[in-house]
N, C-alpha and C positions, 0 to 999 in steps of 0.2 A: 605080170606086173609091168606098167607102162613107166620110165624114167626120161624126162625132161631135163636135158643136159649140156652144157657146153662139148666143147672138145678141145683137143692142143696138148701139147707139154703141161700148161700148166693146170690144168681140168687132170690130167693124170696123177701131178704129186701134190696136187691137196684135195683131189677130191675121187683120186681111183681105190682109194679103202672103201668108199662107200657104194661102186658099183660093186664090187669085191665081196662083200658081203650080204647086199642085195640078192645078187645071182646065187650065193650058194644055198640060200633060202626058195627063192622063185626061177621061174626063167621070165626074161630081164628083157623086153621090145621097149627098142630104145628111138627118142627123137633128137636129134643133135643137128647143129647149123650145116656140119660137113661131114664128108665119107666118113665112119669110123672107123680107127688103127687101130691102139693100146685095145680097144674097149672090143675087140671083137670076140676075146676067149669069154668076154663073161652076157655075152647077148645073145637072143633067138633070132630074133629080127630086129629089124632097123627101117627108120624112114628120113628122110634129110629135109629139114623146115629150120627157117630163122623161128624161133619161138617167142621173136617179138613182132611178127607176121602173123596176126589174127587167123587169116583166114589160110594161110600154110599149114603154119601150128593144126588149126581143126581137117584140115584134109589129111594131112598125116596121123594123128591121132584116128582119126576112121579109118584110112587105110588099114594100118594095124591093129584095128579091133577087127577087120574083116579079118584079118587074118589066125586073130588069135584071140586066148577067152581072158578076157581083160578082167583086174579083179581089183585095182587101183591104179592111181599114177601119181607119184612123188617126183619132187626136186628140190635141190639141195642148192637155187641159188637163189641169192636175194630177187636177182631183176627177174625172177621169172614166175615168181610164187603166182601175181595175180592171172597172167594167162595160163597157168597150170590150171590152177582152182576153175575158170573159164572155160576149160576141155574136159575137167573130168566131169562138172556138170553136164556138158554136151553131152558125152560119155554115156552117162547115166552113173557114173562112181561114184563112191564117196567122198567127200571134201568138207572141206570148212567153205564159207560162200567166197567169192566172189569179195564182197562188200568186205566180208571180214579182212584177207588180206590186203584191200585196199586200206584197212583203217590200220592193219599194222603196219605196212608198206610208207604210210602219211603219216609223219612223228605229227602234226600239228592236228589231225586227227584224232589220235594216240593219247596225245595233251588232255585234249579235253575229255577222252573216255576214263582216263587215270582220273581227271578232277574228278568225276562226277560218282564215280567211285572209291572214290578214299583213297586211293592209293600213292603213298609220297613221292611227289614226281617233281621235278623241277618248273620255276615260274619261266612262263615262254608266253614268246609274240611272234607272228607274224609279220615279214616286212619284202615292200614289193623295190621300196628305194630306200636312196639311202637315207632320207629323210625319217622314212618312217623307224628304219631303222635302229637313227639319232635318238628317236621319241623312244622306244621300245628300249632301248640302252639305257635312258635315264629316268626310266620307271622303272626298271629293275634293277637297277644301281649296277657299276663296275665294280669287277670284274665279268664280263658276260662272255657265252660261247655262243659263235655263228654258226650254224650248218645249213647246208640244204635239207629242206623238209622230206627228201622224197631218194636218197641215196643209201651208200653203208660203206663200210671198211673206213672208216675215217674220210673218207673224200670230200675238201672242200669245210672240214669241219676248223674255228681256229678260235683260239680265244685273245679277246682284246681287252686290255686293261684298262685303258686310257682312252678318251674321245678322238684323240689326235689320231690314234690308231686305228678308227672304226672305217677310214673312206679304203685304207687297203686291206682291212679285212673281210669287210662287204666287197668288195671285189671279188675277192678270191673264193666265199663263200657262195656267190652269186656267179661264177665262172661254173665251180661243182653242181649245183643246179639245173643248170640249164639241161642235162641230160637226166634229170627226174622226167620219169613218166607217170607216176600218180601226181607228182607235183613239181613248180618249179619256182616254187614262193623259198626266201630264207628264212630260218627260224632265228630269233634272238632270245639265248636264255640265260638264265641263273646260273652263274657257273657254280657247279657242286664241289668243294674241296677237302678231297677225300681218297682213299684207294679207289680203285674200278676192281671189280671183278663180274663175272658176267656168275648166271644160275640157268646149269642145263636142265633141261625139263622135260618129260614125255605127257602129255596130256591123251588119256582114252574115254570117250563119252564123257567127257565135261571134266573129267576127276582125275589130276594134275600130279606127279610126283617129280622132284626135285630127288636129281641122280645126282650131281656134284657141283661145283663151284672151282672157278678155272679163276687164279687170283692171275693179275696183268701188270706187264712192265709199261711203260708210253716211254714216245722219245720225247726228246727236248722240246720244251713251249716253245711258242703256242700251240703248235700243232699237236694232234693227238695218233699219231702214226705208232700202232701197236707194234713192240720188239719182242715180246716174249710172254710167255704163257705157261700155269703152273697148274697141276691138279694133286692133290690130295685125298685117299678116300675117307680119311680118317679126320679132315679138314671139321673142326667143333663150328664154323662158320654157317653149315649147311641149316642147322636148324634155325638161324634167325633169320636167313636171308630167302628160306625157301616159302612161309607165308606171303611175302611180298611179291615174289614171283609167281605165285600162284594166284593172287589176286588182280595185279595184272593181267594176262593171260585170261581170264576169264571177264574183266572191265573190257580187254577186246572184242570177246564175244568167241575165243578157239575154241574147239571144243575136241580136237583130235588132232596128233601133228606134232613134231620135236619142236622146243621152241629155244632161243638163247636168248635168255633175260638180262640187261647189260644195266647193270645200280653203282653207286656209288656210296661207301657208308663216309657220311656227313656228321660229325660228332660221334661214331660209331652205330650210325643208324643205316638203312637202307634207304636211299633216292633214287629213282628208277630214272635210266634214259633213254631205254628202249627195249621195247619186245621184237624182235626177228622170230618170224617162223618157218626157222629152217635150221638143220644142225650147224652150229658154231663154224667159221672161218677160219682157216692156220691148223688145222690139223685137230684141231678140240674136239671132236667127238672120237680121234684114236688114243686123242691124252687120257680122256674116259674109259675106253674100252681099255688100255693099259694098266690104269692106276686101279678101277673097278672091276671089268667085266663085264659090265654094261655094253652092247651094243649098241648104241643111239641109230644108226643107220639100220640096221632092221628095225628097230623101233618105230623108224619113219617109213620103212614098207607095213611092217605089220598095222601099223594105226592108218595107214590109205587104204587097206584092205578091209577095214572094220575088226580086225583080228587085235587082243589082247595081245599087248608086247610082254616080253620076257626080260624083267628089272631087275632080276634076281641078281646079286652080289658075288663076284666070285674068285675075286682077288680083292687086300688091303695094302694097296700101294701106290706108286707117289711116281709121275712124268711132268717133265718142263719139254717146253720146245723155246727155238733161241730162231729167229728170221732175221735172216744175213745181210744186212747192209755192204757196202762201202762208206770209206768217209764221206766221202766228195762223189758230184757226178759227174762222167765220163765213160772211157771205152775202158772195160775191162783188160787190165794186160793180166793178171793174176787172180786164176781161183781155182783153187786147191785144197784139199784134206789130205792131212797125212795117213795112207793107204795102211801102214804098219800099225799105227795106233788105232786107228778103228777096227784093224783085225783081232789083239786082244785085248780090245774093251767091250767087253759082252753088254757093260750098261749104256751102251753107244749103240741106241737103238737102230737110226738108220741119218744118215745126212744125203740129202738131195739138193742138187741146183739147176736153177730151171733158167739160168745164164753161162754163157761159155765167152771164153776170151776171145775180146773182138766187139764183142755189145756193149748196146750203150745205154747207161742207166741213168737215171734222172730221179735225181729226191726232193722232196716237200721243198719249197712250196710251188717248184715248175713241175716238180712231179709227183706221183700219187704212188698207191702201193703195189700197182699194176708193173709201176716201171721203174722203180728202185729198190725192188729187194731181189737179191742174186738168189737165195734158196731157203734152204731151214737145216737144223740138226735138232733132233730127239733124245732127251736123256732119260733111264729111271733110276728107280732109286727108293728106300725103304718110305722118305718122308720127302714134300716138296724141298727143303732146306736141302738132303743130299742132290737130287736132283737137279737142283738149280747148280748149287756149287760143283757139281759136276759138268753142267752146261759150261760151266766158268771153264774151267779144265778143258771141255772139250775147245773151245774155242783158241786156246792157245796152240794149236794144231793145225790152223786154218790160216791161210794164203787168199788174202781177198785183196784185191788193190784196184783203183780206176784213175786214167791219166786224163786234168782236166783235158777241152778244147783247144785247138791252138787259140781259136780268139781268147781264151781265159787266160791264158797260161801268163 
């Protein structure tokens, strides 16, 4: 099994569950930009390629097919899907094309595969200034949301109420962009207003099952910077939101591959604002495997292998996760959990931080989600409601502080 990977501190606490489970199913030849650490107990081999390097990426992937009998290759980040999909063709693997992930990678591609399919998605434009922008803002009427067409995790996404507001929101949207690699156009849409929850999905030979439904906190408008995340297995939401998801998904054209369906219900309806195909961000596919049993990350080896994943249910229970801000940005002088209380709190699943005292964090809207959240904490619990309000609990526990700049100060 070939995996396409970052590396770092932070490629370990969101995303070393999924090598983790990988490896104890396959042996694990892995591509990553730098030497591997953490990830060495769970790999055969290894080769070292920026996986945004065309032609690195495919000499590394060959190398280690010479080495070994390759039988897929997955990854589990956004910016990497379409040169993955691109080697395993090389390969001769299984994959979704190319094209495909480029049309989920490109929301304004996305758009119009949602229209032309039925699928309720939000009205969107195109816009290369801010002219057009202006135009596209008052054909869809205010309240509208900017994103870049070609990013994820919130980056660059904002929403503007007012016209007066649209020249520095297009900035900021059109700042997030620029480091789209399928695209670097901004999107102007319909704002949807409504919860967000996303719909996990395993799709094998075309035919789609919806594993859960992960309901979502946002911080403060306009931005859209995810705080927190809930799963349920017992969630009655699953059945209504999981046709749309799967309709979706298929107006893409996947036909194999985890996917995280991200809607919003609108009048109590489902509005789609994007399909990613790749397992969920923040920890969501261990919220799954928690609350369900479900392992989405074999999921996503077993469906690169052409092999039937294993959806089977085998727990009915309920995990949040809470991602750590500071109020303000600055150099951490405080961050801490209280050592005593996470030792007997068994529903205290694990709290990680991927900042120590001394760094410096930066939030919306100079910073993104890369550089202003200090770490996470996991809680469970019989239903999301315990869960959550035990996130609440845990968080009274916790020492996070950041001192502005002296120019701020």
């Amino acid at each position: 099994m070939l995996v396409v990977s970052p590396t770092g501190p932070e490629a370990e606490a969101y995303r070393g569950y999924c090598l983790e489970a990988v490896a104890a199913r396959y042996d694990v030849a892995l591509i990553t930009p730098a030497e591997p650490t953490w990830e060495r107990e769970f790999i055969t081999d290894s080769e070292i390629a920026d996986p945004d390097d065309a032609q690195a990426l495919a000499a590394a992937g060959e190398a280690l097919a010479g080495r070994n009998e390759l039988t897929g290759v997955v990854t589990w980040t956004e910016w990497h899907l379409v040169p993955t999909a691109r080697l395993a063709r090389r390969l001769g693997l299984p994959t979704n094309s190319p094209e495909v992930m480029e049309a989920a990678r490109n929301k304004a591609t996305a758009r119009g595969l949602f229209a032309r399919h039925g699928v309720p998605s939000a009205a969107s434009m195109s816009a290369r200034s801010l002219l057009e922008a202006a135009l596209a803002a008052e054909t869809i009427g205010y309240p509208v949301v900017l994103k870049p067409a070609a990013r994820a995790g919130s980056i660059g996404v904002i929403r503007v109420d007012r016209a007066e507001e649209l020249p520095a929101g297009f900035a900021f949207a059109a700042a997030g962009a620029r480091d789209g690699i399928e695209s670097t156009k901004v999107l102007v849409e319909e704002y949807l207003d409504g919860p967000e929850v996303s719909v996990e999905c395993v799709t094998h030979r075309g035919h789609t099952t919806a594993v859960a439904v992960t309901r979502k906190t946002l911080g403060a408008p306009p931005f859209f910077e995810e705080i927190a995340h809930s799963v349920d297995a017992a969630d009655p939401l699953l059945d209504q939101v999981a046709p749309v998801a799967a309709t979706a998904i298929k107006a893409l054209g996947i036909t194999d591959g985890v996917s995280h369906v991200e809607m919003r219900l609108v009048g109590g309806r489902p509005r789609l604002i994007e399909v990613n195909g790749r397992i969920g961000g923040d920890m969501i596919g261990h919220l799954v495997k928690l609350a369900t049993g479900v392992d989405l990350a074999r999921a996503a080896a077993d469906t690169a292998c052409g092999q039937a994943p294993d959806l089977t249910r085998t727990r009915n229970s309920a995990a949040a996760i809470r991602l750590l801000y500071p109020s303000a940005s600055g150099t951490l002088t405080h961050c801490h959990f209280d050592d005593d209380f996470a030792a007997r709190t068994p529903w205290l699943e694990r709290v990680a931080f991927q900042r120590t005292v001394g760094d410096t964090v930066i939030l919306p809207p100079d910073g993104d989600m890369f550089s202003a959240r200090a770490g996470f904490l996991i809680t469970t619990g019989p239903t999301a409601d315990v869960a959550q309000a035990r996130a609440d609990e845990a968080l009274g526990h916790l020492t996070l502080a950041a001192a502005p700049p002296p120019s701020a100060a």
